[in-house]
DRENPA-3360 file (N, C-alpha, C; in nm, 2 decimals, always signed):
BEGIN
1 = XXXXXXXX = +0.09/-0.12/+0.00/+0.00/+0.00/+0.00/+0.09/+0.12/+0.00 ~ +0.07/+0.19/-0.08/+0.17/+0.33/-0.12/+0.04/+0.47/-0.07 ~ +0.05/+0.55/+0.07/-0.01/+0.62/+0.09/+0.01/+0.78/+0.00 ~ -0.08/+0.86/-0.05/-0.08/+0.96/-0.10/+0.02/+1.10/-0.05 ~ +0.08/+1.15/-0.12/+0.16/+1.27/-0.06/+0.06/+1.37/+0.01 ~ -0.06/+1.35/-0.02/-0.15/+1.43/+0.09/-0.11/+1.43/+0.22 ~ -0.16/+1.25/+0.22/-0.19/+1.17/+0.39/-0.04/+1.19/+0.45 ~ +0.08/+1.14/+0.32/+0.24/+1.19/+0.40/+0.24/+1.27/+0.45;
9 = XXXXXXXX = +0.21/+1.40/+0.41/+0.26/+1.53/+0.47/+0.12/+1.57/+0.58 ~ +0.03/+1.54/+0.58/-0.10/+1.55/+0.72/-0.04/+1.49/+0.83 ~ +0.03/+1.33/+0.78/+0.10/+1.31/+0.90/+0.21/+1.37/+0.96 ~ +0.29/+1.39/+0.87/+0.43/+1.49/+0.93/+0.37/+1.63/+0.99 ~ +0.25/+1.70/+0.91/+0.21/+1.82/+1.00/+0.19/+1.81/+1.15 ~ +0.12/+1.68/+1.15/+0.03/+1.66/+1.31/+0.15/+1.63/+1.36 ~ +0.31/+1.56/+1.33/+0.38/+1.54/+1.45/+0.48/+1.64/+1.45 ~ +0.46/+1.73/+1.36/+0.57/+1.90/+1.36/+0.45/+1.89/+1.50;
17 = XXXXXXXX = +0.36/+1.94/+1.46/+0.25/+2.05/+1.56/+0.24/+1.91/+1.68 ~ +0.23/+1.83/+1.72/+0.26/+1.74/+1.84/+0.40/+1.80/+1.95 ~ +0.50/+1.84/+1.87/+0.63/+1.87/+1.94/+0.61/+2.01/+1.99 ~ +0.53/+2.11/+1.95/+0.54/+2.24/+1.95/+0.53/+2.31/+2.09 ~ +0.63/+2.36/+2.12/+0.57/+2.42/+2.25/+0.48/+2.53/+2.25 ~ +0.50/+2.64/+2.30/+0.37/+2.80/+2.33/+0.37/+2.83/+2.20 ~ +0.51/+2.89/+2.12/+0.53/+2.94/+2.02/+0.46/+2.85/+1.92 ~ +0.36/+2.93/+1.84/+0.29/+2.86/+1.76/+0.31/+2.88/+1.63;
25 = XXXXXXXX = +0.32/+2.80/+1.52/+0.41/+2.83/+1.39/+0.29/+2.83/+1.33 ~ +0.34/+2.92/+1.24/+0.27/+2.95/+1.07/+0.27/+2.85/+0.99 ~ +0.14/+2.83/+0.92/+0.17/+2.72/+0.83/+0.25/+2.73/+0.74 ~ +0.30/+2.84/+0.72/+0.47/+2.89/+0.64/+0.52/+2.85/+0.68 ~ +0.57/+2.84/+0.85/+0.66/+2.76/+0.93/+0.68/+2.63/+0.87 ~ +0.56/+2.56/+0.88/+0.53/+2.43/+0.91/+0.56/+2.36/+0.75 ~ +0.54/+2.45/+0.66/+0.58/+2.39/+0.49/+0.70/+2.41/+0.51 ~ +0.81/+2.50/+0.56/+0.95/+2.55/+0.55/+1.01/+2.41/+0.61;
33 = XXXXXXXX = +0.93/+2.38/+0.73/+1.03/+2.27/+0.84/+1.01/+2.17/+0.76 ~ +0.87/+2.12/+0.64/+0.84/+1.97/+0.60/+0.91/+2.01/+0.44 ~ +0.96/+2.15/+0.41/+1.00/+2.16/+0.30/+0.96/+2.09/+0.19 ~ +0.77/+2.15/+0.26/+0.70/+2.12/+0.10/+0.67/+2.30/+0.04 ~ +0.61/+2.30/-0.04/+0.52/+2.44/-0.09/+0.43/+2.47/-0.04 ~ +0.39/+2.57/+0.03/+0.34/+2.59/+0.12/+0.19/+2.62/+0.08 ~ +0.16/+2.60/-0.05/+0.02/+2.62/-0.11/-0.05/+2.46/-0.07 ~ +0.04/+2.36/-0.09/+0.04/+2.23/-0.06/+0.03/+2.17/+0.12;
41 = XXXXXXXX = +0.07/+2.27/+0.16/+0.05/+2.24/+0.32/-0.03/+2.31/+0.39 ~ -0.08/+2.41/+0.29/-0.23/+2.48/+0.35/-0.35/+2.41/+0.33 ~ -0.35/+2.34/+0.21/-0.47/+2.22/+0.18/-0.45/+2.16/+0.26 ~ -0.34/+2.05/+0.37/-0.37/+2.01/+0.47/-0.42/+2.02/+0.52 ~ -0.35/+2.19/+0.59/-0.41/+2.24/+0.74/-0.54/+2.22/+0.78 ~ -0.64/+2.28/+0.62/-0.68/+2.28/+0.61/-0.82/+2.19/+0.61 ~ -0.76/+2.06/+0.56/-0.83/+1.94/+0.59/-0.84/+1.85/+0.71 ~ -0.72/+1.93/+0.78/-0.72/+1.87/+0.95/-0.76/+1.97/+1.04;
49 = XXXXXXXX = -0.80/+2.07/+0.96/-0.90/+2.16/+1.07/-0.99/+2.11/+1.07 ~ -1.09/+2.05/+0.92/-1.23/+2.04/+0.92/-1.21/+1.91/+1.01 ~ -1.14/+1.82/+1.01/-1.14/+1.71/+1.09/-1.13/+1.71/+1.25 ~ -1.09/+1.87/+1.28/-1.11/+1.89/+1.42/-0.95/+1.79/+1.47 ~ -0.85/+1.80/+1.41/-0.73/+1.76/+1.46/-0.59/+1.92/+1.48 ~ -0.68/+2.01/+1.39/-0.57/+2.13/+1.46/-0.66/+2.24/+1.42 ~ -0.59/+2.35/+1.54/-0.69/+2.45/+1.53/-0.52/+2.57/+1.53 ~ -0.67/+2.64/+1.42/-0.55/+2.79/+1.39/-0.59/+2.89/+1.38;
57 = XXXXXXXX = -0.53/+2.95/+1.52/-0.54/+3.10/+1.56/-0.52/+3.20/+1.48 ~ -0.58/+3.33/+1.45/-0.53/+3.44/+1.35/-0.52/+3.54/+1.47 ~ -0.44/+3.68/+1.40/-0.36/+3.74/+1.42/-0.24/+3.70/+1.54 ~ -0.19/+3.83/+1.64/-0.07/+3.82/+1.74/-0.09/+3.68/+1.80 ~ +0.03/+3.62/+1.78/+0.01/+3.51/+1.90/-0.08/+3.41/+1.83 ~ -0.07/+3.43/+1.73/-0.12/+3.30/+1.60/-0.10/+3.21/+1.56 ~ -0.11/+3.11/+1.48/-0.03/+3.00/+1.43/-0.12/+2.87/+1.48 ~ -0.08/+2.72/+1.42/-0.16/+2.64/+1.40/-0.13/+2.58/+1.58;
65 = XXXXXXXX = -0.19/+2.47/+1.64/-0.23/+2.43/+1.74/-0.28/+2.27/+1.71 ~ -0.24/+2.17/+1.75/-0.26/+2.06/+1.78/-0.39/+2.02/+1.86 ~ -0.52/+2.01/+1.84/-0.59/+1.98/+1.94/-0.57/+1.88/+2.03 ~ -0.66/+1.83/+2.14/-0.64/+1.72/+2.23/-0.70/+1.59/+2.14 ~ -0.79/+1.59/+2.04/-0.86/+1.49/+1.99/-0.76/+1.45/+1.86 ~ -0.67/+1.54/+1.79/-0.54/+1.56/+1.74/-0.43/+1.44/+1.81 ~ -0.39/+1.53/+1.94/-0.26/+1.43/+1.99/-0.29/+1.30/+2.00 ~ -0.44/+1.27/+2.04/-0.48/+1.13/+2.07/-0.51/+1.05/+1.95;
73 = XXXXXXXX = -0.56/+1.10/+1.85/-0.58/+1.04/+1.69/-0.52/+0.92/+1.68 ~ -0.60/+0.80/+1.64/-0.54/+0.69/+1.57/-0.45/+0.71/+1.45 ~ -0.39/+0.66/+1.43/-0.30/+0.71/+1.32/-0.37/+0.63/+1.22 ~ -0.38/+0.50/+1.21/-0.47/+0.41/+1.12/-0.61/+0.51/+1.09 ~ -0.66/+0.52/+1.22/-0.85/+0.64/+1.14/-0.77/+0.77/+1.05 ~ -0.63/+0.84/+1.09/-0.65/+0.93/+1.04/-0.61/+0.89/+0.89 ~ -0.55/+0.79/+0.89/-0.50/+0.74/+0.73/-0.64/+0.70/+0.63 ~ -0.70/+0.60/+0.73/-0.85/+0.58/+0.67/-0.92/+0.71/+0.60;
81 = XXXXXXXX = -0.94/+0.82/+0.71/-1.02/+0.93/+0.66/-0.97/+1.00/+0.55 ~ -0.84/+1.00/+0.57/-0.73/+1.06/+0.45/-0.70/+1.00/+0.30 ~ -0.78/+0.88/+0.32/-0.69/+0.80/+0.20/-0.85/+0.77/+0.10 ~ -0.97/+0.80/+0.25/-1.05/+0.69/+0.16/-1.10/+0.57/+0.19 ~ -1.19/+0.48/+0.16/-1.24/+0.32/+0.16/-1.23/+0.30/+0.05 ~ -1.20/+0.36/-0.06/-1.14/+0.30/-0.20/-1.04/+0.18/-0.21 ~ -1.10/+0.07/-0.34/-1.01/-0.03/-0.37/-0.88/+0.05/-0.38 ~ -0.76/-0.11/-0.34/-0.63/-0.07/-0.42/-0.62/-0.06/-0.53;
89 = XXXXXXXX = -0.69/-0.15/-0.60/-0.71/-0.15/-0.78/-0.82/-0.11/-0.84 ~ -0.85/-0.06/-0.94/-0.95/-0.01/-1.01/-0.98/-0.13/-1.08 ~ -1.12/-0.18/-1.06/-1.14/-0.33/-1.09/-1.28/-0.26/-1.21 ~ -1.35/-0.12/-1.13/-1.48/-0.11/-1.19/-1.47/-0.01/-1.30 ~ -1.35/+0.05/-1.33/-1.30/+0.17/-1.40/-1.40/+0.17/-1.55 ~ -1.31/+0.27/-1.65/-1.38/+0.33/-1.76/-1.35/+0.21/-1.84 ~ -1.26/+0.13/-1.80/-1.24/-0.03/-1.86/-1.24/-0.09/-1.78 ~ -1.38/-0.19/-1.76/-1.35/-0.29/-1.65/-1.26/-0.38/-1.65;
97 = XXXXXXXX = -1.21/-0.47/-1.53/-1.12/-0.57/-1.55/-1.25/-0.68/-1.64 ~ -1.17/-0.80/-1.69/-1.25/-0.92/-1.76/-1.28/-1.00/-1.64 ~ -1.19/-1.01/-1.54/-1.15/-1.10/-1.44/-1.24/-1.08/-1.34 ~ -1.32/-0.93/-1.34/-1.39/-0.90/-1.19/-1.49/-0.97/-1.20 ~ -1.55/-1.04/-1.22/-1.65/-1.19/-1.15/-1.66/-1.29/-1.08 ~ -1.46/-1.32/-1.10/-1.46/-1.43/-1.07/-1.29/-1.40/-1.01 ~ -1.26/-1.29/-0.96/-1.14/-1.24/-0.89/-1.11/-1.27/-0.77 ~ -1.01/-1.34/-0.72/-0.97/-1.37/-0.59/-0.88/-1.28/-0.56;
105 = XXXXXXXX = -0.82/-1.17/-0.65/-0.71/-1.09/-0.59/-0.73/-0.93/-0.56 ~ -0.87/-0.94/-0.54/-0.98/-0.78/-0.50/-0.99/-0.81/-0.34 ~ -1.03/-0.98/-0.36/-1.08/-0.99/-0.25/-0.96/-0.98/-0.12 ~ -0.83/-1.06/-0.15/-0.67/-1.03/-0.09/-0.68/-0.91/-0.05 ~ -0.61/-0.83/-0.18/-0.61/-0.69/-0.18/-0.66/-0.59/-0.04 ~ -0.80/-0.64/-0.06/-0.90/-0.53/+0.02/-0.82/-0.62/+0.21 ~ -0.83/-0.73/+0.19/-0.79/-0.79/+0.31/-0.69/-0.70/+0.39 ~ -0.54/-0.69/+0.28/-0.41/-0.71/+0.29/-0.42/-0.53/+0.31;
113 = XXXXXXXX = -0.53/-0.46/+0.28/-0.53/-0.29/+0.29/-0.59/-0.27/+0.46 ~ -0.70/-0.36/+0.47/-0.73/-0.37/+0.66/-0.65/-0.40/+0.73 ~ -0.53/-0.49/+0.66/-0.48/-0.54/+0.75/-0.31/-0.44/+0.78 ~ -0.33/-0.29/+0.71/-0.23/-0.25/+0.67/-0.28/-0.09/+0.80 ~ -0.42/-0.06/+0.79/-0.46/+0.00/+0.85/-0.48/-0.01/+1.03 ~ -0.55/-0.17/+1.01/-0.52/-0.24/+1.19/-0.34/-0.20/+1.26 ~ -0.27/-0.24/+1.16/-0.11/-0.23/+1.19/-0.12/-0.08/+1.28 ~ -0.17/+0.01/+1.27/-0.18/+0.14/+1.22/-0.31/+0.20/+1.32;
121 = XXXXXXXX = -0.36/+0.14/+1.36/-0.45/+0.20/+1.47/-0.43/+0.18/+1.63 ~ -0.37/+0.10/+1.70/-0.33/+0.15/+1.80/-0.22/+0.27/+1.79 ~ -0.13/+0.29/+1.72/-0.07/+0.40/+1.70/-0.14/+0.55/+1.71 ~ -0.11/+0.63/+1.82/-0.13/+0.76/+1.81/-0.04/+0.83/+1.77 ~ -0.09/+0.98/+1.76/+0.01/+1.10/+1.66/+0.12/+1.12/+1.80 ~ +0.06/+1.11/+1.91/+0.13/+1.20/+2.05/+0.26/+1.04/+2.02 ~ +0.25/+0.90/+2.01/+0.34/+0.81/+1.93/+0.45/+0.80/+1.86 ~ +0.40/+0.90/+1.81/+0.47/+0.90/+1.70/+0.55/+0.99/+1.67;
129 = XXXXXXXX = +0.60/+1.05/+1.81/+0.68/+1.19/+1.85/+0.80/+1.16/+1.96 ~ +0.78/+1.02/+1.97/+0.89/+0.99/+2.11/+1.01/+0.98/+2.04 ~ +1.12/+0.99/+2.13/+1.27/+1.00/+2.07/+1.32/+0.86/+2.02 ~ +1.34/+0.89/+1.89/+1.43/+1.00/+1.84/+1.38/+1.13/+1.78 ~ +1.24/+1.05/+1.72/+1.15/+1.15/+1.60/+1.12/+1.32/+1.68 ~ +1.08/+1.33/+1.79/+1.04/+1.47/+1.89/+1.20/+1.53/+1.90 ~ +1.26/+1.50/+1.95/+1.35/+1.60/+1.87/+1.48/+1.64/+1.81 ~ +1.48/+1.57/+1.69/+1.45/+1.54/+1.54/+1.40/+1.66/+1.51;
137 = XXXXXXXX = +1.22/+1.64/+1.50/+1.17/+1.74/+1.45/+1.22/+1.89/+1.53 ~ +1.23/+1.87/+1.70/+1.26/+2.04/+1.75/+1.39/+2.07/+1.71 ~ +1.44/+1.98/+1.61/+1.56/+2.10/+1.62/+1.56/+2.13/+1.48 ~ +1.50/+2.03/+1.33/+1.46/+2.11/+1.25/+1.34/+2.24/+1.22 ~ +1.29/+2.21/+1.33/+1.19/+2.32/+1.37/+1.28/+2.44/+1.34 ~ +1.36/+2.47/+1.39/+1.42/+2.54/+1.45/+1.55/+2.58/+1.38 ~ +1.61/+2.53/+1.28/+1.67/+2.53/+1.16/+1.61/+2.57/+1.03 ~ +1.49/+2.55/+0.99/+1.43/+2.53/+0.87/+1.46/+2.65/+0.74;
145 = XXXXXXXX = +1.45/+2.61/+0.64/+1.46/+2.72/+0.57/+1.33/+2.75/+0.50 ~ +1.34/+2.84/+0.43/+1.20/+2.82/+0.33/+1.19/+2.75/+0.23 ~ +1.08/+2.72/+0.12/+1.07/+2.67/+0.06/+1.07/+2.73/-0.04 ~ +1.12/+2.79/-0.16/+1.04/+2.87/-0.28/+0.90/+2.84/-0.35 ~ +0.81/+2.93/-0.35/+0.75/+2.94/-0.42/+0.73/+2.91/-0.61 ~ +0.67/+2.81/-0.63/+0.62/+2.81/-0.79/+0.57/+2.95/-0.81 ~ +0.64/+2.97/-0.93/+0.55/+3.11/-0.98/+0.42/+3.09/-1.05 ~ +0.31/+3.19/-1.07/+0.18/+3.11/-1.10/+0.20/+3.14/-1.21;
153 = X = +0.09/+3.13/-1.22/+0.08/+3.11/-1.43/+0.05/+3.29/-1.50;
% end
């Protein structure tokens, strides 16, 4: 199972913002330290705000926030919610397989993706921050540089 660069970088956000102490970083921050593009780490934020896993303050004394329902997050639910209950394989696409009637390797597949997610739910985000990874991340917290900007069109 190969997760999407979305779900990668939602997880790296929640364990940047897991380590964070008072100082609350900008999702500028937070694309600089994951040294992605920061247009790309706002659609996160974004989708782990609606999910009620981080909350972000505007103006002085601003910046993104880890909720408590955040730190405690299965890591498996958050991948589930992230990724989808979509097949691994497109069996029913704009060409169907010939095979899907009588397929034993949909049925695997779908097994071997529960069984990839189970792996993956006792694990929480607050988890997935003990040392080495917590600080790791505080000290490139704390290093980072920016990322440049794509110019638009």
């Amino acid at each position: 199972m190969r997760l999407t660069r979305f779900t990668d970088l939602a997880l790296r956000v929640l364990m940047r913002l897991a380590v964070e102490g008072d100082d609350l970083p900008t999702t500028r921050d937070v694309a600089a330290t994951m040294r992605v593009p920061y247009t790309h780490t706002a659609k996160v934020v974004a989708r782990l705000r609606h999910l009620g896993l981080v909350e972000a303050r505007r103006g002085r004394g601003g910046g993104l926030a880890l909720t408590a329902a955040g730190r405690a997050a299965s890591v498996g639910g958050v991948v589930r919610e992230l990724e989808g209950a979509g097949d691994v394989v497109e069996c029913e696409g704009a060409e169907p397989c010939p095979l899907r009637s009588a397929c034993l390797l949909r049925g695997a597949l779908r097994r071997a993706q529960e069984a990839f997610f189970t792996t993956l739910d006792p694990l929480t985000v607050e988890d997935l921050v003990g040392a080495p990874t917590g600080p790791l991340l505080l000290g490139i917290a704390g290093t980072s540089g920016g990322v440049p900007e794509r110019p638009g069109p």
